[in-house]
Structures are given as structure tokens and as C-alpha cells.
Steps between C-alpha positions, in 0.01 A plus 500: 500500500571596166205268354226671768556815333511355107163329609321789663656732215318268307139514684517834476591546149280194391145722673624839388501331156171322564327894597669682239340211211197585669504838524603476107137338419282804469221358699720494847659822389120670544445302801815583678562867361149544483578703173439445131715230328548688239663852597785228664573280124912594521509413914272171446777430255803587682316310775490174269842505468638565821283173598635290301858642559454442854384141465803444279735643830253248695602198338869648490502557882357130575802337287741724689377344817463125406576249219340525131229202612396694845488817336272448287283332719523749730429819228179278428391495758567843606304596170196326642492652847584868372185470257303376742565790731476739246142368464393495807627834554325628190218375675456576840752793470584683179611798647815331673645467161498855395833535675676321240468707263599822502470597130103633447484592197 
């Protein structure tokens, strides 16, 4: 039980952290916020961070719920699947990630 929940910690941190590097790019900031990228410098920043701060807990989640070799298999690969949702929901649907971010600028 205890490595379901590291592992879907994990996914969850792993796409948050996919969106909020894409929300940081100031293209997909206009297209999601449908705002200028500029008024929103500081949260695109803050927003770069707490990506990469949350793919950092991603990897940290995966070796709490299997051995070093797994892990890092499994963080991989759960890198590749969160960007490619994030870019097909960019996409089809930009508007679903507006939720994640509740700083505007």
C-alpha cells in the first residue's frame, strides 16, 4: 500500500510540474490565461520554480516507493507521459490548465 500512494504522489507531482514549466513559457501563459505574458514576469517565475521543485519531490516520491534502479526508471518515464499530456492538453484544451495556477499576476 504504501508504494501505491508514493507512485501516484508521484504522477501527480510529476504533471503538476510538467503544467506549471509550461505555464512558465510565456507563449502557453497567453494561451492558457489568455492575458499578456508580460504583466505576469514574477508569477511565470515563481511558476518556473515550483516546476522544477515539484519534479525534484517526483523523483523523491518514486525512490520512496521502489529501489534506486526502478525509480529512476519509473520518474522517466513518468516525465515522458506528464509532458505528453501537458501537450495534448495545451492543445485540444488549454483552459483545463488554468486551475493550476492560482497566482495571475
Amino acid at each position: 500500500m504504501p508504494e501505491a500512494f508514493w507512485l501516484l504522489l508521484a504522477c501527480l507531482l510529476s504533471l503538476a510540474g510538467m503544467a506549471w514549466l509550461a505555464l512558465a513559457m510565456a507563449v502557453h501563459w497567453e494561451q492558457v490565461m489568455l492575458q499578456p505574458a508580460a504583466r505576469a514576469a514574477g508569477v511565470r517565475l515563481l511558476l518556473r520554480g515550483a516546476g522544477a521543485c515539484a519534479l525534484a519531490l517526483a523523483a523523491a516520491a518514486c525512490l520512496l516507493a521502489d529501489r534506486p534502479s526502478m525509480a529512476l526508471l519509473v520518474w522517466l518515464m513518468l516525465l515522458a507521459a506528464s509532458a505528453l499530456t501537458v501537450a495534448l492538453t495545451l492543445a485540444w484544451r488549454p483552459a483545463l490548465l488554468r486551475g493550476l495556477c492560482a497566482l495571475r499576476g
